[in-house]
mmCIF file as gemmi writes it, N, C-alpha and C atoms, coordinates in Angstrom:
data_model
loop_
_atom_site.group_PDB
_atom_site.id
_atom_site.type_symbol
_atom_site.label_atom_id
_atom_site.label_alt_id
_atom_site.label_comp_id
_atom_site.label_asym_id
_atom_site.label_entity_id
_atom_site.label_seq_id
_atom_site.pdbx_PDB_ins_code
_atom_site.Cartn_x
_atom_site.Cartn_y
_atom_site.Cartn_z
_atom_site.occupancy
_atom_site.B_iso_or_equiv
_atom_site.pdbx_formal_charge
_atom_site.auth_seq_id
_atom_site.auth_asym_id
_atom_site.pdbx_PDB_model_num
ATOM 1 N N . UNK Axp A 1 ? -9.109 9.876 17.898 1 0 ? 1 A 1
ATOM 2 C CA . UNK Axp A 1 ? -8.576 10.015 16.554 1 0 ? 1 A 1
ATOM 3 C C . UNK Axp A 1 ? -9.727 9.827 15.566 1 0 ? 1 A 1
ATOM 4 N N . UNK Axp A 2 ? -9.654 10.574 14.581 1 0 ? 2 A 1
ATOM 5 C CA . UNK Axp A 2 ? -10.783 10.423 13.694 1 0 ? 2 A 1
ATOM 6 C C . UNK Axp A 2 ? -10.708 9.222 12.91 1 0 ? 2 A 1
ATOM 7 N N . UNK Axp A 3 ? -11.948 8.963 12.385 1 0 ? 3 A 1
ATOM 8 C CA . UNK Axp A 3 ? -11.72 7.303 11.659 1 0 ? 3 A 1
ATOM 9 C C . UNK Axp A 3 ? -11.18 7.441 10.108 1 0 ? 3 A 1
ATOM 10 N N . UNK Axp A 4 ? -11.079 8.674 9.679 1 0 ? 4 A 1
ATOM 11 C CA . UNK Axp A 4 ? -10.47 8.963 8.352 1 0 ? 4 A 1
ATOM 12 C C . UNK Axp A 4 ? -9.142 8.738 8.808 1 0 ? 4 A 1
ATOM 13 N N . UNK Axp A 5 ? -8.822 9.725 9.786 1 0 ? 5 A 1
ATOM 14 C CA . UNK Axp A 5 ? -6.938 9.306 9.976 1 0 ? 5 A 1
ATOM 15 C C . UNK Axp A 5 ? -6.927 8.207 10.21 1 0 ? 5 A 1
ATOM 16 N N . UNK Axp A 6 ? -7.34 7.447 11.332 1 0 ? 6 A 1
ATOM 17 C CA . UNK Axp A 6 ? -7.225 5.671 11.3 1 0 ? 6 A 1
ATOM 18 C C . UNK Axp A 6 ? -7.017 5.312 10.149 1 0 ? 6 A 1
ATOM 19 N N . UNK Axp A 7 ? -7.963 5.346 9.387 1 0 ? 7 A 1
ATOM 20 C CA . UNK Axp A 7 ? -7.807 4.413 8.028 1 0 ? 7 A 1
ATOM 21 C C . UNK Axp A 7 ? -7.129 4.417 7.446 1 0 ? 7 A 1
ATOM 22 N N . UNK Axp A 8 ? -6.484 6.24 7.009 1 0 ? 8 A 1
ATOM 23 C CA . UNK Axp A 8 ? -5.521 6.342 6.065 1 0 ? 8 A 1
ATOM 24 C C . UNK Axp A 8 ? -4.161 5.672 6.913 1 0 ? 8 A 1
ATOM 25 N N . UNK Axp A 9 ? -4.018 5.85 8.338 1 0 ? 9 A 1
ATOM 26 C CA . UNK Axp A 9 ? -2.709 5.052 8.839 1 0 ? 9 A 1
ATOM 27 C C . UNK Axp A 9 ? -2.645 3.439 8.306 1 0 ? 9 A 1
ATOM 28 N N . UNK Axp A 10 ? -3.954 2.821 8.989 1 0 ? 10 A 1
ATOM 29 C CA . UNK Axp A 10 ? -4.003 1.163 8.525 1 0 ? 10 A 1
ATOM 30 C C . UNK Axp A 10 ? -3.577 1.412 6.915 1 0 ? 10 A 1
ATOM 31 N N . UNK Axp A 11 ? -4.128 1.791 6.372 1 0 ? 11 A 1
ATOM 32 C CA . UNK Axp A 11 ? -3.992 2.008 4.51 1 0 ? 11 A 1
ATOM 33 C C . UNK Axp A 11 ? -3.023 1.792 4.446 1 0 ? 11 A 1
ATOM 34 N N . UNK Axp A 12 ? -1.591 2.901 5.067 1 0 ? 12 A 1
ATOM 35 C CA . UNK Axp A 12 ? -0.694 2.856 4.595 1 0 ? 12 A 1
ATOM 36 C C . UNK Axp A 12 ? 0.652 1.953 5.348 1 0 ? 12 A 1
ATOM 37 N N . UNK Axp A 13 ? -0.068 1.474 6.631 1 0 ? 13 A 1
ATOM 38 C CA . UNK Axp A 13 ? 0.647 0.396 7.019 1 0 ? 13 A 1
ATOM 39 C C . UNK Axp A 13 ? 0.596 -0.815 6.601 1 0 ? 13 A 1
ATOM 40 N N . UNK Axp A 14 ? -0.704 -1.034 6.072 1 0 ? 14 A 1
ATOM 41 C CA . UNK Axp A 14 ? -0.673 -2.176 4.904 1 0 ? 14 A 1
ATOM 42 C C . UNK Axp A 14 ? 0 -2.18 3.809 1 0 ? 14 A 1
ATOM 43 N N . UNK Axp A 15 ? 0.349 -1.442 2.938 1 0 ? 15 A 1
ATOM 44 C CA . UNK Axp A 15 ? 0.719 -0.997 1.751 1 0 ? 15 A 1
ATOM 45 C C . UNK Axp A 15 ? 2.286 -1.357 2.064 1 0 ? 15 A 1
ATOM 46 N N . UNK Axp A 16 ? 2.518 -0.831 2.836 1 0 ? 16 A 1
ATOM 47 C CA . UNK Axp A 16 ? 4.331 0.177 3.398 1 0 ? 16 A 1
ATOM 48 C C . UNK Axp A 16 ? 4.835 -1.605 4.165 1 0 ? 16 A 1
ATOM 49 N N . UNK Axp A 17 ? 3.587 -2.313 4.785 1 0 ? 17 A 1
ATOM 50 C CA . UNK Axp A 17 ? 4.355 -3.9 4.966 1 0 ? 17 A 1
ATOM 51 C C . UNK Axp A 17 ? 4.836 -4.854 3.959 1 0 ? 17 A 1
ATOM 52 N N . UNK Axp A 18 ? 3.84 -4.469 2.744 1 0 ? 18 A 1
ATOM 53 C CA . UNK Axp A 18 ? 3.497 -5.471 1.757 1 0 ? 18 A 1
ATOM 54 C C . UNK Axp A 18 ? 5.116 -4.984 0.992 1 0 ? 18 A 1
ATOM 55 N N . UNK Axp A 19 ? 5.24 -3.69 0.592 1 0 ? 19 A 1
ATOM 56 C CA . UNK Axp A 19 ? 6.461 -3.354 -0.03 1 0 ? 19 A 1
ATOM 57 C C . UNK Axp A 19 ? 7.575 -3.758 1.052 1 0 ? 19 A 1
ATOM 58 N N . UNK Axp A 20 ? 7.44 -3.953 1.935 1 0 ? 20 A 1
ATOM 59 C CA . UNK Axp A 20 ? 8.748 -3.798 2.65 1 0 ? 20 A 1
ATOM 60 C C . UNK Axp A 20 ? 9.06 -5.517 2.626 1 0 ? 20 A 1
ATOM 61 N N . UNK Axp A 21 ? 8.332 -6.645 3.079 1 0 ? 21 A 1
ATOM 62 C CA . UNK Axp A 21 ? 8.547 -7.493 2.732 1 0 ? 21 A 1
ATOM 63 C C . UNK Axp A 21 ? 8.583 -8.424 1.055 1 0 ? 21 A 1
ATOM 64 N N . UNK Axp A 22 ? 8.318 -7.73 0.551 1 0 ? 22 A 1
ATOM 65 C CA . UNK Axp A 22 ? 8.095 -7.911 -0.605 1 0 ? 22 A 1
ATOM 66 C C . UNK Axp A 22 ? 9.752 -7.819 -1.524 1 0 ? 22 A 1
ATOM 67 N N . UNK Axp A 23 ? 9.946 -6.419 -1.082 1 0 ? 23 A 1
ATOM 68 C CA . UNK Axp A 23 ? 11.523 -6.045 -1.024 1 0 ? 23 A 1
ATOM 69 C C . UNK Axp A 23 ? 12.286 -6.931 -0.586 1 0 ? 23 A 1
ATOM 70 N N . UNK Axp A 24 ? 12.169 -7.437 0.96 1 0 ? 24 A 1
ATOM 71 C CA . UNK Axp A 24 ? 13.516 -8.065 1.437 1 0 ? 24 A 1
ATOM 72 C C . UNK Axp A 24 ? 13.223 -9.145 0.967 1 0 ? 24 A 1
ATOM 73 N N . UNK Axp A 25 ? 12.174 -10.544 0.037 1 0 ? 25 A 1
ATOM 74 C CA . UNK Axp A 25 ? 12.224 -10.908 -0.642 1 0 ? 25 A 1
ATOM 75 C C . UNK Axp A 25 ? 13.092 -10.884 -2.305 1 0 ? 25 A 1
ATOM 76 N N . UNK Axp A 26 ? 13.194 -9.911 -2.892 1 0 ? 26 A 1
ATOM 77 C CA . UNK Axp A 26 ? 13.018 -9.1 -4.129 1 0 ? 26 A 1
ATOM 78 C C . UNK Axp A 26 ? 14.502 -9.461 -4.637 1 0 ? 26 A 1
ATOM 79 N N . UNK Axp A 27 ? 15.177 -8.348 -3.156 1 0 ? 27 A 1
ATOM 80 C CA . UNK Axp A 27 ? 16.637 -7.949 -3.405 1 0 ? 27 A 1
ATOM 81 C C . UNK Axp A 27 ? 17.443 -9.121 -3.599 1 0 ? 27 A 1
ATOM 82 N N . UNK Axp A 28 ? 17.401 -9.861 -2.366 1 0 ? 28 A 1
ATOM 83 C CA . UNK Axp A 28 ? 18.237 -11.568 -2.262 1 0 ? 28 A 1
ATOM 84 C C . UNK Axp A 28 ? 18.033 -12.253 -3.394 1 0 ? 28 A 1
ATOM 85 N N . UNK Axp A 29 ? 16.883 -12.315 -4.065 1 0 ? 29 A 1
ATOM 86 C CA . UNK Axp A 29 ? 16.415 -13.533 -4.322 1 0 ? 29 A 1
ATOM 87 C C . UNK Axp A 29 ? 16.255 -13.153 -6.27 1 0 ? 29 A 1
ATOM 88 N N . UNK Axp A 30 ? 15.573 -12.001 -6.603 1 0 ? 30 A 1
ATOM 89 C CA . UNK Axp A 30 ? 15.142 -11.684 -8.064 1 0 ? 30 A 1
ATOM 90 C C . UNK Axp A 30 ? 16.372 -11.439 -8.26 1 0 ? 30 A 1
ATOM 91 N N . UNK Axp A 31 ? 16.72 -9.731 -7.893 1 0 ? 31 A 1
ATOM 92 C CA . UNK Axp A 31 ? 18.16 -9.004 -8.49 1 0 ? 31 A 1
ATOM 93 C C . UNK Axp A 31 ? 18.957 -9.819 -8.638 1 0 ? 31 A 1
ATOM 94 N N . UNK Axp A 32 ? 19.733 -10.565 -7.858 1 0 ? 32 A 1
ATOM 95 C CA . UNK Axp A 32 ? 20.904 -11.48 -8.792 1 0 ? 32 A 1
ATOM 96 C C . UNK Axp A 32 ? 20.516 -12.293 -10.32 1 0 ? 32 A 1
ATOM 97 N N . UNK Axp A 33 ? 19.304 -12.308 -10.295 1 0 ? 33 A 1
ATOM 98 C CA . UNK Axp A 33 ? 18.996 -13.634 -11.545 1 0 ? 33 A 1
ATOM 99 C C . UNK Axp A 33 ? 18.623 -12.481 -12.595 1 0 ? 33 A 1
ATOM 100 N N . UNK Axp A 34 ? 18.12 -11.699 -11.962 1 0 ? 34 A 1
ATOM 101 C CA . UNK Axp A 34 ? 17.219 -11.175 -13.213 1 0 ? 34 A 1
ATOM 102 C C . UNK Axp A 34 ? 17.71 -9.696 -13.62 1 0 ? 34 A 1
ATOM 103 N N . UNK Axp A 35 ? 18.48 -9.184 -12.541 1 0 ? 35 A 1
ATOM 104 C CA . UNK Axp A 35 ? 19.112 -7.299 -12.52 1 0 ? 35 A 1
ATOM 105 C C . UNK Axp A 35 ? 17.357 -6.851 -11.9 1 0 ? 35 A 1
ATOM 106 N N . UNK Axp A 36 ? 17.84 -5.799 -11.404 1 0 ? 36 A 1
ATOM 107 C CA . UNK Axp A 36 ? 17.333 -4.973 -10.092 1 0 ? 36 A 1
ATOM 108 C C . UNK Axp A 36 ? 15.754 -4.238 -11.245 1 0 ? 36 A 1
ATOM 109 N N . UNK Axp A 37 ? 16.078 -3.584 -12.414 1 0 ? 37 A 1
ATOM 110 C CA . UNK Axp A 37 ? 15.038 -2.911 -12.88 1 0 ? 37 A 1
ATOM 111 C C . UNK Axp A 37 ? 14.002 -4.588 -13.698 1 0 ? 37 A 1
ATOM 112 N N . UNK Axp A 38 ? 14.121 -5.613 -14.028 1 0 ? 38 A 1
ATOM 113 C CA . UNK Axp A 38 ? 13.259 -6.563 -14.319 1 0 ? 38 A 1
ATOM 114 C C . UNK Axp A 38 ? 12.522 -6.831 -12.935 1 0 ? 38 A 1
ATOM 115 N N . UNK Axp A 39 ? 13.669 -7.177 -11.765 1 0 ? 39 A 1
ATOM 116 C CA . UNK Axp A 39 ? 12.814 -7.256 -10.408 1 0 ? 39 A 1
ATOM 117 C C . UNK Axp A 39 ? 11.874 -6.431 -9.958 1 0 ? 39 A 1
ATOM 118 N N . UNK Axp A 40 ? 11.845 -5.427 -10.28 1 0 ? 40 A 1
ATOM 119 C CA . UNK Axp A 40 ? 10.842 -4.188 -9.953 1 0 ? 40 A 1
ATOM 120 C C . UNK Axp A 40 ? 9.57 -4.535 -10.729 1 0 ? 40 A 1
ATOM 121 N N . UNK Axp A 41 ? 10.051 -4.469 -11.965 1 0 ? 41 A 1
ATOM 122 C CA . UNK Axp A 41 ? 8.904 -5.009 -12.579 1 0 ? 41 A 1
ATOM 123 C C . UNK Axp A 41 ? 7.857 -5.93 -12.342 1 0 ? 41 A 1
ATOM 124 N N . UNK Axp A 42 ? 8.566 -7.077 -11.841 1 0 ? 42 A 1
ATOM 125 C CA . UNK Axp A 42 ? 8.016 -8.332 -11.47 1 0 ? 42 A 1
ATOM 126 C C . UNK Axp A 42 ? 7.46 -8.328 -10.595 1 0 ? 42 A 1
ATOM 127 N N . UNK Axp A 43 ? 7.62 -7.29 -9.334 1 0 ? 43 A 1
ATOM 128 C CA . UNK Axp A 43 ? 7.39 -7.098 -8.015 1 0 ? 43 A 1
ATOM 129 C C . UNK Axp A 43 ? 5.666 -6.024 -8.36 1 0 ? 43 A 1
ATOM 130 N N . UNK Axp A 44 ? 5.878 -5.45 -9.482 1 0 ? 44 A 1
ATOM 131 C CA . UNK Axp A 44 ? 4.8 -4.255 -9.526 1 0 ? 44 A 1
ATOM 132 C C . UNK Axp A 44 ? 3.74 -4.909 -9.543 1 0 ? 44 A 1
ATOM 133 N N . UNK Axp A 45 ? 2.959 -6.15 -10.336 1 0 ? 45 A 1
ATOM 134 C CA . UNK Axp A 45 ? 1.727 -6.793 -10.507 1 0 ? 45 A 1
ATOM 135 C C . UNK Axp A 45 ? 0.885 -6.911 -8.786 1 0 ? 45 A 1
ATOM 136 N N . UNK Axp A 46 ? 1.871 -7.611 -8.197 1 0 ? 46 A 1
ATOM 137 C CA . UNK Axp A 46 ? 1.897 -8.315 -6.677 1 0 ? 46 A 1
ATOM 138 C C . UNK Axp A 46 ? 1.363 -6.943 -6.023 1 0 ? 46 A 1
ATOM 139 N N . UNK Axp A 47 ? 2.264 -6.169 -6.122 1 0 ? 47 A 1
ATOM 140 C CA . UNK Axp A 47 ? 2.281 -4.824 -5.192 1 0 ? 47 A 1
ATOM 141 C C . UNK Axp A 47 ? 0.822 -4.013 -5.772 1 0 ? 47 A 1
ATOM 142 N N . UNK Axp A 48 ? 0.198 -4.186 -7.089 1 0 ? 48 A 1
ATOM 143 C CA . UNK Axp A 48 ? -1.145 -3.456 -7.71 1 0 ? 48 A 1
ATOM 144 C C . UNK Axp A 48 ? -1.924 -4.043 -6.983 1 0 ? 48 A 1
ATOM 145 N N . UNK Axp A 49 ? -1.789 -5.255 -6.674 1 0 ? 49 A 1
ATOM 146 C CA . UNK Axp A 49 ? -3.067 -6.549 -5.731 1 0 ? 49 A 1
ATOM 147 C C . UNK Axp A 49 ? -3.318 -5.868 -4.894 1 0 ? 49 A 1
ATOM 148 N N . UNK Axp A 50 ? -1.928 -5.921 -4.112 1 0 ? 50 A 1
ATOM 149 C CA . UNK Axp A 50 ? -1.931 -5.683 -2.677 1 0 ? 50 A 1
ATOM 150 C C . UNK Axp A 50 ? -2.89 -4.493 -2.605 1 0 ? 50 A 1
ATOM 151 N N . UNK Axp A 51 ? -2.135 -3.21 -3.293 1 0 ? 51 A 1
ATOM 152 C CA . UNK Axp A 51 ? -2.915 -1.485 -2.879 1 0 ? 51 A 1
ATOM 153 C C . UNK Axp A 51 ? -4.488 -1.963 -3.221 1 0 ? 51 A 1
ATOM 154 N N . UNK Axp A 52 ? -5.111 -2.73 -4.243 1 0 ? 52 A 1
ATOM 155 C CA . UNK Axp A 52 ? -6.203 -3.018 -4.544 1 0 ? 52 A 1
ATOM 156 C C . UNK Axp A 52 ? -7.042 -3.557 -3.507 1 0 ? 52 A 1
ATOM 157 N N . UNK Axp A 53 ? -6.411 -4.625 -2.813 1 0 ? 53 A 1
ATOM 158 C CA . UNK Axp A 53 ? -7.104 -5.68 -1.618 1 0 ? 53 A 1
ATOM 159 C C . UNK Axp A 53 ? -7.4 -4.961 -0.419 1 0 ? 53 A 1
ATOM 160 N N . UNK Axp A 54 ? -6.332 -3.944 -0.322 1 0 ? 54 A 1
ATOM 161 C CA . UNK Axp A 54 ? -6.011 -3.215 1.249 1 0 ? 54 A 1
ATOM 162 C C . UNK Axp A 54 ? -7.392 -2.041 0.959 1 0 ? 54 A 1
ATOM 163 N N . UNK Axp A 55 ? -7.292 -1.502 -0.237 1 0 ? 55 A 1
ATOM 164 C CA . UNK Axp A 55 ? -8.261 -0.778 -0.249 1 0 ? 55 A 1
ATOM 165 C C . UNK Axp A 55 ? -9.767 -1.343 0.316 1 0 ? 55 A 1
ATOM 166 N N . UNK Axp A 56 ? -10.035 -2.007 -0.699 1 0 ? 56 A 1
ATOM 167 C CA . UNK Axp A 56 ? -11.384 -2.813 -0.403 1 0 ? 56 A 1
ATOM 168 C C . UNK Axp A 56 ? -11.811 -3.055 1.192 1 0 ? 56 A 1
ATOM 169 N N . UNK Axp A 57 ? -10.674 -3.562 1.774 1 0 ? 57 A 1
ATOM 170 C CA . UNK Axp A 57 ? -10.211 -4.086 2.724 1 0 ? 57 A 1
ATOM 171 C C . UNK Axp A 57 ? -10.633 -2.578 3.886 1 0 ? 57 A 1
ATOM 172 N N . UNK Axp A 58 ? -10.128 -1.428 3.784 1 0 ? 58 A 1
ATOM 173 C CA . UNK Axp A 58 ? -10.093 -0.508 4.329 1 0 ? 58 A 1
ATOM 174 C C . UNK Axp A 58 ? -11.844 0.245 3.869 1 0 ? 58 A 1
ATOM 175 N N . UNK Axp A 59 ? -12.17 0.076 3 1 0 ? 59 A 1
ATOM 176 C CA . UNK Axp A 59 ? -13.667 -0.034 2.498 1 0 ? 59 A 1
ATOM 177 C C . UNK Axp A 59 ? -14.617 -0.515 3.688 1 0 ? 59 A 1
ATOM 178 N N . UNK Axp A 60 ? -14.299 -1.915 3.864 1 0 ? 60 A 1
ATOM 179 C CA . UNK Axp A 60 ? -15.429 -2.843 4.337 1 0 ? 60 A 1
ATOM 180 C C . UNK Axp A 60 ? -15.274 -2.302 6.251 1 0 ? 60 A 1
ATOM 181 N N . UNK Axp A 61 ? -14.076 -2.29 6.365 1 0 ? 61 A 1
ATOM 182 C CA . UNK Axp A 61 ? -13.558 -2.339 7.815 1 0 ? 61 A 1
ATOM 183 C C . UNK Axp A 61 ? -13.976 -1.279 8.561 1 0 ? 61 A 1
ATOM 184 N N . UNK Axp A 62 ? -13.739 0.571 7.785 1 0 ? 62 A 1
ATOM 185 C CA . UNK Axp A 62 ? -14.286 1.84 8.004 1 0 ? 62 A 1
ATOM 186 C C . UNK Axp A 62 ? -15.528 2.476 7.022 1 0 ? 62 A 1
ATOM 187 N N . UNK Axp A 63 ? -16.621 1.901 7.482 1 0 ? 63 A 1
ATOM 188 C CA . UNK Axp A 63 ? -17.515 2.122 6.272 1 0 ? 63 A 1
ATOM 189 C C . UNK Axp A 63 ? -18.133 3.651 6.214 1 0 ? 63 A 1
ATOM 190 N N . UNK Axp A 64 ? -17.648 4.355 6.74 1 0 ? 64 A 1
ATOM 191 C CA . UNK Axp A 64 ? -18.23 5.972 7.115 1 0 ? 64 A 1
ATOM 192 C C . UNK Axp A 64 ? -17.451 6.571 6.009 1 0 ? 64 A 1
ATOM 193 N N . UNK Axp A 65 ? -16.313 5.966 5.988 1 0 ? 65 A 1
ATOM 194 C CA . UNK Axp A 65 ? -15.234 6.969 4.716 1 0 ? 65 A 1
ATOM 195 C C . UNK Axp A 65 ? -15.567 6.684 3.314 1 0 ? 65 A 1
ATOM 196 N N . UNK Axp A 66 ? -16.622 5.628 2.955 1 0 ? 66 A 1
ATOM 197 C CA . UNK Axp A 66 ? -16.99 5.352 1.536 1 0 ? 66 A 1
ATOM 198 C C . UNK Axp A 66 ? -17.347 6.44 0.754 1 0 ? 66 A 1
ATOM 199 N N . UNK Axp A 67 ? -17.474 7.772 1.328 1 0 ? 67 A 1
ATOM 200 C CA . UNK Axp A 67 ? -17.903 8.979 0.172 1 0 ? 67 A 1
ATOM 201 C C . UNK Axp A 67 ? -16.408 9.175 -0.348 1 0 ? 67 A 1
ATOM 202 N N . UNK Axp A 68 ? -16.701 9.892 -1.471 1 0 ? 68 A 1
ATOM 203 C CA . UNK Axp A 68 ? -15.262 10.444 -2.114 1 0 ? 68 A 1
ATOM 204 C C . UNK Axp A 68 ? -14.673 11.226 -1.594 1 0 ? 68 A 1
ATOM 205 N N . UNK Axp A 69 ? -15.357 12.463 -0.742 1 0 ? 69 A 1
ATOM 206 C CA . UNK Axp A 69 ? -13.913 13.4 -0.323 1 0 ? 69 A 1
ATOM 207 C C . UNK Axp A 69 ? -13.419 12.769 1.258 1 0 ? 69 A 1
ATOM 208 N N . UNK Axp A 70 ? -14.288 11.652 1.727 1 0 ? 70 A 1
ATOM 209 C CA . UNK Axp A 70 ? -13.371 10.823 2.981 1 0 ? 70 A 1
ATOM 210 C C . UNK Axp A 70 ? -12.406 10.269 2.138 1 0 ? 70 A 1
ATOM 211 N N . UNK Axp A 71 ? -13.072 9.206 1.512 1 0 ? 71 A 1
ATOM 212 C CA . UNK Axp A 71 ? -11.807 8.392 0.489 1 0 ? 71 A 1
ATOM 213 C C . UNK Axp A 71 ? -10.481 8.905 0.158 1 0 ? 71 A 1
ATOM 214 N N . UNK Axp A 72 ? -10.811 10.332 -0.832 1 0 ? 72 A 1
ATOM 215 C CA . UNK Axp A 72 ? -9.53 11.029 -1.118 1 0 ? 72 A 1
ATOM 216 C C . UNK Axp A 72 ? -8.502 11.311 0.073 1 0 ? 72 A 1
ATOM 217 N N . UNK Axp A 73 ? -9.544 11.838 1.316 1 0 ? 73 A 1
ATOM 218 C CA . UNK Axp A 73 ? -8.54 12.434 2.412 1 0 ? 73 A 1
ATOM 219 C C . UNK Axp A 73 ? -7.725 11.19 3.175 1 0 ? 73 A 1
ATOM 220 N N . UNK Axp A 74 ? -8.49 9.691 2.834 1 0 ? 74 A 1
ATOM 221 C CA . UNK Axp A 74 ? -7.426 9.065 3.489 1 0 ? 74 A 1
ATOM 222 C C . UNK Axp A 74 ? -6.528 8.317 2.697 1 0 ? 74 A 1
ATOM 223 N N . UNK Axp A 75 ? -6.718 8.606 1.366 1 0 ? 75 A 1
ATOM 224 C CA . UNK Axp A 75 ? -5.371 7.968 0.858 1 0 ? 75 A 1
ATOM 225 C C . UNK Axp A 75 ? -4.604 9.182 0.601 1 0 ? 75 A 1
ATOM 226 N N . UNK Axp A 76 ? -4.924 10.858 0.806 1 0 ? 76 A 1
ATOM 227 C CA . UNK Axp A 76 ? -4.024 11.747 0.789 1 0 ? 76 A 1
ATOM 228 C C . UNK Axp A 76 ? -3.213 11.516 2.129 1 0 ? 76 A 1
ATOM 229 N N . UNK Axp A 77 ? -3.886 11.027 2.942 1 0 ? 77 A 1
ATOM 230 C CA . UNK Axp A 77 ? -2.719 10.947 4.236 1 0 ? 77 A 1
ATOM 231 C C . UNK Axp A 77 ? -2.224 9.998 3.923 1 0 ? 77 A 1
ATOM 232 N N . UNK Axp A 78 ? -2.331 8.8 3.752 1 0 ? 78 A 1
ATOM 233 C CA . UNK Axp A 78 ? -1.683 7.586 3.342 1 0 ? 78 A 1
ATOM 234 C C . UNK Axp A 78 ? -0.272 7.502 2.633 1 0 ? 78 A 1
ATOM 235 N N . UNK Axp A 79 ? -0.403 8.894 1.372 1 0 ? 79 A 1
ATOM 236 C CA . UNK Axp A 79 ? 0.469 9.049 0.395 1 0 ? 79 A 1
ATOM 237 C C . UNK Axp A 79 ? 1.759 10.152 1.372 1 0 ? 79 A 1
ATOM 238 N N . UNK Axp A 80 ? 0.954 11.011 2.122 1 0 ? 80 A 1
ATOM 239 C CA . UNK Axp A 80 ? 1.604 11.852 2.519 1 0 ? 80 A 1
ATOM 240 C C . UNK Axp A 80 ? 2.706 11.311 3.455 1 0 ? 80 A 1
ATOM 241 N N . UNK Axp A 81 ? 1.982 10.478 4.204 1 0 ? 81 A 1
ATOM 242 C CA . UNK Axp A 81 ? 2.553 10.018 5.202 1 0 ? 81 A 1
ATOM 243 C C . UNK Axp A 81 ? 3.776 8.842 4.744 1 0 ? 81 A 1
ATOM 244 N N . UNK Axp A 82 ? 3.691 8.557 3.213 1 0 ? 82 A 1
ATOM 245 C CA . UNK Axp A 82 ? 4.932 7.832 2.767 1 0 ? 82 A 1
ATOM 246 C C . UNK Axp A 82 ? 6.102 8.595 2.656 1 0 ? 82 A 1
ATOM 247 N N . UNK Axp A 83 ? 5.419 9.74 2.371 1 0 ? 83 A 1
ATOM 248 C CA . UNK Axp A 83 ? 7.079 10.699 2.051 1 0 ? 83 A 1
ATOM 249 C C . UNK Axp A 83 ? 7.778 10.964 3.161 1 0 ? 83 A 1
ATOM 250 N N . UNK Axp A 84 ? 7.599 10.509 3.971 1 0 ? 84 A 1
ATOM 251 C CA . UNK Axp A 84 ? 8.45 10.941 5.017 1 0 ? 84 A 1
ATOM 252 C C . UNK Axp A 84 ? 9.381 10.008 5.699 1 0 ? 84 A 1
């Protein structure tokens, strides 16, 4: 497997954990106190870290993809690979 696809997978399995627990936190616990669109809100700062850290993170770990059109191609898979 190429180390661009690697990365963009780790990328977006980092990302796609952080929201997912982050969520089953969110729902139980914010939405009743606060309604569902303030919780989102509140949740967005946390969740900017996260995509920020994972990046870096995915930086240091695959250092071959540091040019820009690796970079782009693995957070285009990253993104792609959310829609589904």
């Amino acid at each position: 497997m190429s180390q661009t696809i690697k990365a963009g997978f780790v990328y977006f399995a980092m990302v796609l954990g952080a929201g997912f627990i982050l969520g089953a936190l969110r729902v139980p616990f914010l939405v009743p106190r606060i309604g569902e669109r303030w919780a989102e809100l509140a949740e967005m700062p946390v969740m900017a870290a996260v995509i920020f850290f994972a990046a870096g993170y995915i930086l240091r770990r695959f250092p071959h993809i540091r040019s820009p059109a690796r970079s782009l191609a693995a957070g285009f898979l990253a993104d792609v690979t959310s829609n589904f």
